[in-house]
N, C-alpha and C positions, 0 to 999 in steps of 0.2 A: 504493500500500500504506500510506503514513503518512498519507493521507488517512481511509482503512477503519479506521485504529487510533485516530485523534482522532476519529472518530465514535463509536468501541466505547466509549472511554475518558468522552466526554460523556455517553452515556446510561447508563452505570454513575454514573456522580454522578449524574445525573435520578432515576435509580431509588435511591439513598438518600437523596437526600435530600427524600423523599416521610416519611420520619421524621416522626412526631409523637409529643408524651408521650401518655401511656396515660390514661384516666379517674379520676379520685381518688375517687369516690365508690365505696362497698361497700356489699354486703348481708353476713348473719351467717346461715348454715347451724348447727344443733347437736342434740345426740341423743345416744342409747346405746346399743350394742351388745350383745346379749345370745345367747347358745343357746336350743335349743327348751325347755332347759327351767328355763330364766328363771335359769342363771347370769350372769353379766358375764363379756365375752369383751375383753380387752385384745389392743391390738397387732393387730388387725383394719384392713384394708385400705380406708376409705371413699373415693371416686369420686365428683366433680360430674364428671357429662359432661352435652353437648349431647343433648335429647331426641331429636333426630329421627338426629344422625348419631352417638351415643357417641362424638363424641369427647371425648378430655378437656380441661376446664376444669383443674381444681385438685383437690386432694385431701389426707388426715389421717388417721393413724393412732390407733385407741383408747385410752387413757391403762388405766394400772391396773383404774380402776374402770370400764372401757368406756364412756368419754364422750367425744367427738368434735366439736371446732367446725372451721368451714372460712366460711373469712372470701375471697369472689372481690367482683371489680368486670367481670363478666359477667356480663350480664341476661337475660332470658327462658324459654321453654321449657326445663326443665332436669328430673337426673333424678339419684340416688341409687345406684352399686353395691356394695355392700357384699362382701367375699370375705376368706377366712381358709384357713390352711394345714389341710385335713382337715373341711373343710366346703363346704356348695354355695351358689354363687354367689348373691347377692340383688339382684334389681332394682326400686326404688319405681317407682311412678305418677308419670308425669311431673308437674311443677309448677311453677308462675311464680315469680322472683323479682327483685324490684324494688329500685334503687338504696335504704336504708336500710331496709330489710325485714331482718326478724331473726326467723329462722323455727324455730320445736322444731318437731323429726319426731318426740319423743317415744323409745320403744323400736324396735329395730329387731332382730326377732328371725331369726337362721338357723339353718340347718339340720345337723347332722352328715353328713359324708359318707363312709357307711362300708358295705363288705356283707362277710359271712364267708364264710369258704372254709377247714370245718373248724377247727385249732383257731389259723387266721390271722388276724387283719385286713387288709385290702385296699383299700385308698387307690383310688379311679376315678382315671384317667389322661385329660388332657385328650384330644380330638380330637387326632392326629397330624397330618391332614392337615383344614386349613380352606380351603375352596373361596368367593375375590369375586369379585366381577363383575369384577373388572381384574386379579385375580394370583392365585395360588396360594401361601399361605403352609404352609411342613410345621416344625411346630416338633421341635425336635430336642431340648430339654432333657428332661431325667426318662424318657429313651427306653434302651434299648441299646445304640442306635447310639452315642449319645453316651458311652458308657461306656469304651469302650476301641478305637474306629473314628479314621480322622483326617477332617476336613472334606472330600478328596476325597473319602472312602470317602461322607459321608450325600449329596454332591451327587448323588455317580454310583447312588443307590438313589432320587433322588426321581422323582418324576412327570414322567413325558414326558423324561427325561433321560438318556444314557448317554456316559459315560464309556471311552473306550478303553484299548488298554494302554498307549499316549504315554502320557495323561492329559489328551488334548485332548478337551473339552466338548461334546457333543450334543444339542440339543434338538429332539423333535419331529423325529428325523430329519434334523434342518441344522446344518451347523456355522455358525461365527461368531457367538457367543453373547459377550455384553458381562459379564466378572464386576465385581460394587462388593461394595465392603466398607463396612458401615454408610452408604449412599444416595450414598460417590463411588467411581469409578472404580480400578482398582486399577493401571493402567497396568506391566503386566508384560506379558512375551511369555509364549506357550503354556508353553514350559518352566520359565519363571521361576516362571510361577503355579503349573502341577502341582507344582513344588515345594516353594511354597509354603505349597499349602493339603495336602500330604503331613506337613508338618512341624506344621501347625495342628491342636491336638486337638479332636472335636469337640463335646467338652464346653465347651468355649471357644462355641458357637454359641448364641445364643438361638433363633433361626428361619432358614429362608431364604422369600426370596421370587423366585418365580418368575413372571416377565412374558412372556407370549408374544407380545405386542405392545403394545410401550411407547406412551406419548402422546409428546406434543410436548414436554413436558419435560425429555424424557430424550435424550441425544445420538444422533442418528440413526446412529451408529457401530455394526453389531452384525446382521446382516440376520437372524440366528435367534432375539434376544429377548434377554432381562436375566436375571442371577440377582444376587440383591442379598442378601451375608451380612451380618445380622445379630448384631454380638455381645454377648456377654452384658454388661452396667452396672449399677453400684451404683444402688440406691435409699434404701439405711440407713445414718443418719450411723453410720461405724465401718471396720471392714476386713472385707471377706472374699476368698476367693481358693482355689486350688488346687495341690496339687503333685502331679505325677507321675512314675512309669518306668517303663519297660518295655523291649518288643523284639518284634522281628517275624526268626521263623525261617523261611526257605524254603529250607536248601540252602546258603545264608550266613545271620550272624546281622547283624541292622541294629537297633544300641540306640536308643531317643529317651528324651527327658526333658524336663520340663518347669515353670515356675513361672507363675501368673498371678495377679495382686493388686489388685482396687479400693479405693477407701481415699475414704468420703466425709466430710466434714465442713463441715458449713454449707453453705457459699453456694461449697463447690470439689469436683468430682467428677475422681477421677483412675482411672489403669486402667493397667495394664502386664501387659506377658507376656513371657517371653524362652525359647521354645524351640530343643531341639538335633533332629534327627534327621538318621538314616542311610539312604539307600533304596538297596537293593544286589539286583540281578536277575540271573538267568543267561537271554541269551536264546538261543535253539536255532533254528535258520532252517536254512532248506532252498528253495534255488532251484532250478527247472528249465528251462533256454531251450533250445528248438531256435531254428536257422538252417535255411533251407533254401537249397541253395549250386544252384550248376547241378549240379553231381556227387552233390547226394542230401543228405539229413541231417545236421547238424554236432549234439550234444547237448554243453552244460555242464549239468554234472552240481553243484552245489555245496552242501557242508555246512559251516556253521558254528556256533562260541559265541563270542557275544559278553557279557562279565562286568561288568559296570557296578557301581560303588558312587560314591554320591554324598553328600557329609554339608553337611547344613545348617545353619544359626546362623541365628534370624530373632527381631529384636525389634519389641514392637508396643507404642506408648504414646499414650497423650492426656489431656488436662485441659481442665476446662471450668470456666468461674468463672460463676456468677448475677449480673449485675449489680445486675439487681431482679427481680421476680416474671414484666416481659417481654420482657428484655434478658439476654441470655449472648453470651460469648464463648469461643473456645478455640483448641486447638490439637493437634495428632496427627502423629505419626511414627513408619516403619520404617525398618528398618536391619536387612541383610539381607548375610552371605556364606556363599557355596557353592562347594564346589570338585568334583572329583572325577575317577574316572580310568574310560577303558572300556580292554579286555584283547580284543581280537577274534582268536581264530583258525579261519580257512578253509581249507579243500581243496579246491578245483576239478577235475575229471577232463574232460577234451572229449575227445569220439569225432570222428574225421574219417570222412567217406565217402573211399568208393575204398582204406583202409587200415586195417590192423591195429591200425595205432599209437598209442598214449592221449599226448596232452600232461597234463602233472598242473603244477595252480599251487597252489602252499601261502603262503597272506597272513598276515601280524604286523603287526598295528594297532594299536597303544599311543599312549592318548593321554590328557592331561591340561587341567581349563580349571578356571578359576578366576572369581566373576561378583560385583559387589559392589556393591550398591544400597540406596539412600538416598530416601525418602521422605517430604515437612515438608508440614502444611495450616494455614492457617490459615483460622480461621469464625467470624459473627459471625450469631446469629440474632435478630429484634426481633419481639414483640407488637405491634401500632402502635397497636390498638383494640379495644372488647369485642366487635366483629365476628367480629374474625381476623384483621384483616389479617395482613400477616409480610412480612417483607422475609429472605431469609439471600444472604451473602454467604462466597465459598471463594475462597482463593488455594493454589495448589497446585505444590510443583517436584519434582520426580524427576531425579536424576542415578544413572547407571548404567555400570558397565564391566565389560568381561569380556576375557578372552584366553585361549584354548586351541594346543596344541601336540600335531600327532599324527606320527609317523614310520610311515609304511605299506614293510612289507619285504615282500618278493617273493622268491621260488623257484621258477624255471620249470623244468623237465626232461621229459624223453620216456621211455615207458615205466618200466622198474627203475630207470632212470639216475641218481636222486636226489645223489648224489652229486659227481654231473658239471652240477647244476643252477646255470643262471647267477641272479646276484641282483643287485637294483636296490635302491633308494629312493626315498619321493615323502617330503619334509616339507609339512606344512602348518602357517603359524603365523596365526593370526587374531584379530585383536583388534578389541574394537568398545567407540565411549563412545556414549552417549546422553542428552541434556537436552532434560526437559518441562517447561515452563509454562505452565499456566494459571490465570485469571481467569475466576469466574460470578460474577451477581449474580440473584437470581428472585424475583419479588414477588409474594404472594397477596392478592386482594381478594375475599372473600364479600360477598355483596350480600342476603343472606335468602333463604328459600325455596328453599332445596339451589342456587341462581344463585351460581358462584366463577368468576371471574378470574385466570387463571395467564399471567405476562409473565417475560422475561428478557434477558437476552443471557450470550454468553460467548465466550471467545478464547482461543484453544491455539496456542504454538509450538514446535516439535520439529526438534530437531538430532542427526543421527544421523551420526558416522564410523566408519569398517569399512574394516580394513587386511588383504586379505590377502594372506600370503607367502609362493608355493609355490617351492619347488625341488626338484631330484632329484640324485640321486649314481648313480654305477654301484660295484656292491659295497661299501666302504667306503671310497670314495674323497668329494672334498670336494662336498657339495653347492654347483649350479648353479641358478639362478635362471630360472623355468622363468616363457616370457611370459605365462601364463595369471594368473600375480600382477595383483591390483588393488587400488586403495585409492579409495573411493566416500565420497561425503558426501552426507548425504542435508537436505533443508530442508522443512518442512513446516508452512504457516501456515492456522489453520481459526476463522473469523468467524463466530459463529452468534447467532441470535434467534428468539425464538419467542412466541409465546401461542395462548392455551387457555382454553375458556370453555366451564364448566356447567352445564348447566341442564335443566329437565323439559318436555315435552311435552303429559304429563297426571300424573295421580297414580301411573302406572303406569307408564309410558313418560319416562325420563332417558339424555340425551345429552351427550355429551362431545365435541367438536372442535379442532383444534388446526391449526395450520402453522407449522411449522419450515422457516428461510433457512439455508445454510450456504454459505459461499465458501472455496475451498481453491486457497492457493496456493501449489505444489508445485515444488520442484526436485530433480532427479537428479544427480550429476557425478561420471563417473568420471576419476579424477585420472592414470591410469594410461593411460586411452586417450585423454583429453582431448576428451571424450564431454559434453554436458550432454541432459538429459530434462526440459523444462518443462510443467508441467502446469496450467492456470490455468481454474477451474470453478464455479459458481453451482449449486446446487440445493436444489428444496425438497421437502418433507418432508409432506404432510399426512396427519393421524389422524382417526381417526371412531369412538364408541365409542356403540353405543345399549343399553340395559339396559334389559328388557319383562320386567315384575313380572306375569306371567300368573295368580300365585293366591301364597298367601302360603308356599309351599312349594315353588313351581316359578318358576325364571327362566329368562329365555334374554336371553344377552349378544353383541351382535356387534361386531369388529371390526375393520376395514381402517387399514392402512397401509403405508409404503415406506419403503425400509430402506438403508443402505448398509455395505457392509464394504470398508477400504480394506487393500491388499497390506502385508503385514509387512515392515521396513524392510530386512530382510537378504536376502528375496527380490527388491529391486528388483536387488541389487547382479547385476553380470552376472560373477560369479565364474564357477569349475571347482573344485567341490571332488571327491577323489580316495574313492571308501567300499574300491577296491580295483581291479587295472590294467584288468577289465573294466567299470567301472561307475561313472560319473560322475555329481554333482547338478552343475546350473549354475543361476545366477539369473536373470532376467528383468527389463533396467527396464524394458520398456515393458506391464510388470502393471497394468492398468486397475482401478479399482474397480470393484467387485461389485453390483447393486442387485435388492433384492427386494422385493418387490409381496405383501403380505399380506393373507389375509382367512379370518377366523374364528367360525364361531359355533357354540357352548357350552350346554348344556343344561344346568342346576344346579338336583337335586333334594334337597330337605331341609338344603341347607348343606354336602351332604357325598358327593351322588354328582353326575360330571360327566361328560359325555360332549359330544366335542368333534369338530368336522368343519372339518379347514380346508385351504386354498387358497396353493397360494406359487408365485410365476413370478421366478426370477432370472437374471439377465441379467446377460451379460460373466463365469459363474460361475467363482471358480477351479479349481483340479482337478490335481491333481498328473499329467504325462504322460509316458509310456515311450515311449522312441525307440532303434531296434536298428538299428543299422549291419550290413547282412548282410555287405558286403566288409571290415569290420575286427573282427566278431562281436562288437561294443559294446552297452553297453544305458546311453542317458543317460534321468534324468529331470530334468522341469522342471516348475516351474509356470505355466501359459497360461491366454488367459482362453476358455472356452466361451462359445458364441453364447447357447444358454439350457438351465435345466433345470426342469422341472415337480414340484410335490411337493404330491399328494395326502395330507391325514395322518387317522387318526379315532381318535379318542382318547377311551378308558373308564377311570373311577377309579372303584371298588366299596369303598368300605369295609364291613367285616362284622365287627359283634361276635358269637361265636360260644356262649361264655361272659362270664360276668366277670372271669373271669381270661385270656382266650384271644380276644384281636382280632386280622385280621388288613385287613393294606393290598392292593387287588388292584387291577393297573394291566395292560391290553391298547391296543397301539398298533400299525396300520397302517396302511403307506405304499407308496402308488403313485408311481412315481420316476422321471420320461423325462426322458432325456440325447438332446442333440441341437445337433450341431457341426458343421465343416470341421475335421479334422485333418490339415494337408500335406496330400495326396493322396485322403484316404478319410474319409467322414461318416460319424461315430459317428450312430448314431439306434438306441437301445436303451430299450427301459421294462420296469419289473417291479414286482410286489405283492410287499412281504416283512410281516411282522409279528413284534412283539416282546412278550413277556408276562411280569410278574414279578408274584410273588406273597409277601407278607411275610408274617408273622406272630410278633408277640407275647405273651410269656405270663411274669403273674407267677407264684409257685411258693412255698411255705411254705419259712418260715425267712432270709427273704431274698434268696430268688433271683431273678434276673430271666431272661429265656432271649429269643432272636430267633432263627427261623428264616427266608432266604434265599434261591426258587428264583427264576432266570432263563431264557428262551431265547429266542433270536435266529434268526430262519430268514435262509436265504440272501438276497444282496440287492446290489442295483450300486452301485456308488460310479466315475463315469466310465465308463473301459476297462474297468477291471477288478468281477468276480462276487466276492463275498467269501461263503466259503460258513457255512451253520447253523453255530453254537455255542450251549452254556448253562453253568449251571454252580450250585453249589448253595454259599452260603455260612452259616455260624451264631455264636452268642457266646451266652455265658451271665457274667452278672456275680451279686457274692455279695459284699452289704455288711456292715460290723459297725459296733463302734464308735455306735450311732445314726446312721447310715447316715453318719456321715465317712469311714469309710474302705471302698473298695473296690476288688476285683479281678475283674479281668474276661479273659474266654480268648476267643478269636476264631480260629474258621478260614476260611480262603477258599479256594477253589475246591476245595473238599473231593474230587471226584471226579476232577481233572486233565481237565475237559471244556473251559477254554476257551482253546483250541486255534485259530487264524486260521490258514484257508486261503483263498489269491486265487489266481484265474485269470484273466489276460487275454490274448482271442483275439481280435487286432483289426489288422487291414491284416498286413503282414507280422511282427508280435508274438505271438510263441508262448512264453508264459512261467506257470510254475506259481509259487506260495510256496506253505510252510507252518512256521508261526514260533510258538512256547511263549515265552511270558517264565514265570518259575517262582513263578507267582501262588499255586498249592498251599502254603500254609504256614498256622502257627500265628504270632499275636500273645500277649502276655500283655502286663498292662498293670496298675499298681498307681496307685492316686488318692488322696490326702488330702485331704479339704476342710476350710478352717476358717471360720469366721467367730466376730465378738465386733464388738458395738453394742447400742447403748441404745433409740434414738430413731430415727424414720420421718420425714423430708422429702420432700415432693415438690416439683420442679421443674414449672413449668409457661411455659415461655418462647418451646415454638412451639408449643404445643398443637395437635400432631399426635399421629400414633396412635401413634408411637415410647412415649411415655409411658404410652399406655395398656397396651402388652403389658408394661412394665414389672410392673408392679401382676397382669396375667392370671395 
């Protein structure tokens, strides 16, 4: 192993110190900016990009008298954008320029962008959804969504994505989806993150982007695909920012608030946000098991609510200093606490065969956790050449702790008898820390002629301990220390490297390939059973991305690659936690990783309709599993790994402008799904078509309204064991600015009709069990926003001249 580390650690110096200064010689760009009808238009957006790929070189803002110079030391093919708030974008003719070339473009005139609607103006609203050949990006600014939704809310409305009521992430019908925040990783657990991105406004978002099958760049960690948020960043020397409040009523009221602040000046871009929020849910579950005894029939019958509120604290900051025009550095951190309490109360009724007599259990579940996490990066990004090259370098740590406390009370009794009912306790106290580090370093070399070179390495180490502490009492007598107590440490070390190289075919035909190495070396230890789980593994990763330019309006993109998802750290632990005396979770350490085999291709018409067909086999899958003791009438679950499952997906995106006030988004997605395993005794082997349709729409409205309507549904569909049956549900919001559009308010309801409703049924070996479970998604939001801003003057950064910079500017 310190072998593998002095080799990670050598080619990390190799690869910076490929550092060179940058070229000292420049050319001189200049001109003026005018309207159609030959006023001077100050404070206008100008763009050097590269002619063939727009990406950005550099760029300058219009002076008073709409005059603009832009001084690069990047040569050749190159190209002119011009863009202003309330007008349409301008593109020159591409053009040469050459080290001491000092070039007038003379006037450059645009256009107004305006159409009426009665006795309104109407600002065109960009594309929503922009469809490349390798991502889908959905911008989220100047939208509705953005107005008074939280960043869960726009992920779980984009394409090909849905969202549960956990708040665990779906893509394309597969879980294990990788979230980043601005291009790193966000290293949260599922709850951690619904949480987080509950509490995230998602006005706070510039875009997201969604990858359905990353290259080699990206850590092979994730077997359903990337979503990478995007947040908003200064680009004008000065301050701007937002504050909000509001609340979300369902039944309980859950307040949020919030502040977020960029602040640029010169050669330092800074950024902070510090939100509160409260998510508080009533959930309503209803289980039904039969037992089948040798005497006939046993039926639990159960109802419960369980009350959840949870409140948030989550800070987000970063700064980045310009060295020089191709050198920055920075730095970024969260800091993050959340507590909260769940209030669970159940009635059980069980009918016995052969008798009259009803047993009745009445459960009180109260419990409390507390979780507080810490997150520092530091980056370093370099220009090397007027090629492109780049070097960027991240270090990254995460510490995390949490500890929860629940006391489950018991009342058992027979018939009337309540009174006469004997009572128990289970405690559970659980506490768990966690530290991450890691180290990337990734190098880009273009070569001309669309031909890049993508290299790297990187190294992740992960320490996870997890104590937990069950006992029981009889009545209120002293709790006893029950053996099912453990305390687990978990080790996890992951070596990785990769490259990737682009290039074209013909004029029409570009390729992408890539292979990714990772070695993982893993340990288990349960301290309590004096147990270890060693796991030591090499595996590689290869991508392949072909993109066929069929006609200048029609592409087709393809896909393949393998994926892996590795077991969350708390499900290794081989605990017993208690949800009530019938029904147990336990953990699993010997959870294998998860691997999926990807392949997709993409039909992209006009830039903006896509219809997609793709192919997934993974293997060792997880899957949550139900196990019913007939002779003690139990129900455990676990998580195990399935042999394999198949997932058919085809997937349509329609955008339709219908008016010019009234656009809407329309997204159709079906999945063919076969499950197919050894479980104990009996082989699942089940498959089914389900499909999911959602339909947006948009619409601005005189006097400053904005309005979104919301429809979804979901037909039936297997997950495992269990058939999870049709739901839909219809959501809306309408926002109404003042002030010159600083200040707004915005109303939002969700599930306006009480449709989304989950019922599961699984009918499988001796498993006879019904749910059907409401969390109290029916409510009203309101939500109140202040924007400010105050600055003078337009800088642009151009120090990786990626396309980060260019959406800046979009």
């Amino acid at each position: 192993m310190k072998v593998t580390i002095q080799v990670f650690t050598i080619f990390c110096f190799f690869l910076m110190g490929l550092s060179n200064a940058a070229a000292k010689e420049t050319g001189l760009i200049y001109g003026q900016v005018k309207d159609q009808k030959g006023e001077v238009l100050p404070f206008a957006n100008v763009m050097l990009v590269d002619a063939e790929s727009e990406s950005m070189i550099t760029g300058a803002v219009s002076d008073d008298a709409g005059k603009f110079s832009i001084e690069t030391s990047r040569f050749g093919k190159v190209r002119l954008i011009v863009s202003s708030i309330g007008f349409e974008t301008m593109k020159t003719e591409s053009f040469q320029i050459k080290a001491g070339d000092r070039l007038d473009m003379g006037t450059l005139s645009i256009e107004e962008e305006v159409s009426s609607l009665g006795e309104v103006t109407v600002r065109a609203n960009r594309p929503e959804v922009i469809i490349e050949p390798d991502k889908t990006t959905v911008n989220i600014e100047g939208t509705v969504m953005a107005e008074g939704n939280t960043a869960l809310d726009v992920i779980g409305r984009s394409p090909g994505i849905y969202v549960d009521q956990d708040g665990n992430i779906n893509l394309n019908g597969r879980s294990g989806v990788t979230v980043m925040i601005n291009d790193r990783p966000s290293y949260m657990s599922a709850e951690d993150l619904a949480n987080f991105l509950r509490a995230m406004p998602a006005d706070n978002i510039k875009s997201l982007e969604i990858i359905n099958n990353p290259t080699s760049r990206f850590d092979a960690e994730g077997a359903a695909g990337v979503i990478n948020i995007k947040l908003k960043k200064g680009n004008v020397d000065g301050v701007f920012g937002s504050v909000q409040m509001g609340g979300l009523y369902n039944g309980q009221f859950a307040p949020t608030t919030g502040v977020t602040l960029n602040v640029k000046k010169g050669k330092w871009t800074n950024n902070a946000s510090l939100n509160y929020n409260e998510y508080a849910v009533f959930n309503d579950l209803e289980i039904k098991r039969n037992f089948l005894l040798p005497e006939g029939m046993s039926v639990f019958d159960q109802e419960s609510r369980i009350t959840t509120r949870n409140r948030n604290l989550f800070f987000n900051g970063g700064t980045d200093y310009e060295i020089n025009k191709n050198h920055s550095v920075g730095m970024s951190v969260q800091a993050s606490k959340s507590g909260g309490n769940d209030v669970s109360r159940a009635l059980t009724q069980v009918t016995n065969p052969g008798t009259t007599d009803r047993d009745f259990l009445r459960s009180i579940n109260d419990s409390e956790d507390g979780r507080y996490r810490l997150f520092g990066n530091l980056h370093y990004v370099g220009l090397l050449d007027t090629l492109g090259t780049k070097i960027t370098t991240d270090i990254d740590y995460t510490k995390m702790h949490s500890d929860a406390t629940a006391v489950l009370g018991n009342y058992v009794w027979v018939n009337e008898a309540e009174d006469q009912a004997d009572f128990d306790r289970i405690r559970n106290i659980n506490n768990m820390d966690y530290h991450i580090f890691t180290a990337k370093v990734d190098f880009t070399k273009p070569f001309g002629k669309g031909r890049v070179l993508e290299t790297g390495v990187k190294g992740s180490w992960v320490k996870s301990d997890n104590n937990l502490d069950l006992s029981r009492s009889v009545g209120e007598g002293p709790f006893v220390t029950d053996p099912n107590s453990n305390r687990f440490i978990y080790d996890e070390n992951v070596l990785a490297a990769y490259a990737s190289y682009k290039g074209k075919f013909s004029d029409k035909v570009g390729f992408q390939a890539g292979l990714r190495g990772e070695y993982s070396d893993i340990l288990g230890t349960s301290v309590t059973l004096g147990q270890e789980n060693a796991q030591q593994y090499f595996d590689l990763f290869p991508s392949m991305f072909i993109q066929h330019k069929v006609s200048k309006d029609y592409q087709i993109v393809y896909n393949a690659n393998r994926r892996i998802t590795r077991p969350n750290y708390r499900l290794l632990n081989p605990f017993v936690f208690y949800i009530d005396p019938l029904t147990t979770e336990r953990g699993n350490p010997n959870l294998r990783p998860q691997y999926a085999h990807n392949l997709e291709m993409n039909h992209i018409i006009k830039g903006a309709y896509q219809f997609s067909l793709g192919y997934s086999l993974t293997t060792d899958v997880f899957q949550q599993i139900f196990e019913q003791d007939v002779e003690t009438r139990t129900t455990t679950t676990y998580n195990a790994n399935l042999d394999r499952s198949q997932n058919v997906n085809f997937r349509g995106i329609i955008p339709i402008e219908i008016t010019s006030w009234w656009n809407t988004s329309n997204m159709v997605q079906v999945n063919y799904a076969k499950w197919k395993s050894q479980i104990g005794d009996a082989l699942l082997d089940v498959d089914q078509v389900s499909y999911m349709a959602r339909s947006q729409h948009n619409f601005i409205l005189p006097k400053g309204f904005k309005a979104e309507l919301i429809g979804m549904y979901m037909s039936p569909m297997l997950w495992g064991q269990a058939t999870i049956g049709a739901m839909g549900g219809i959501d809306a919001g309408i926002t109404k600015t003042f002030a010159k559009d600083k200040l707004s308010l915005t109303v939002n309801g969700t599930d306006l009709l009480r449709t989304q409703v989950i019922r599961a049924d699984v009918q499988f070996d001796q498993i006879d069990t019904f749910f059907r479970q409401y969390r109290s998604n029916q409510g009203v939001r309101f939500t109140l926003r202040y924007k400010f801003a105050r600055g003078e003057s337009f800088r642009v950064a151009n120090r990786s001249g990626s396309s980060e910079e260019v959406d800046r500017l979009n």
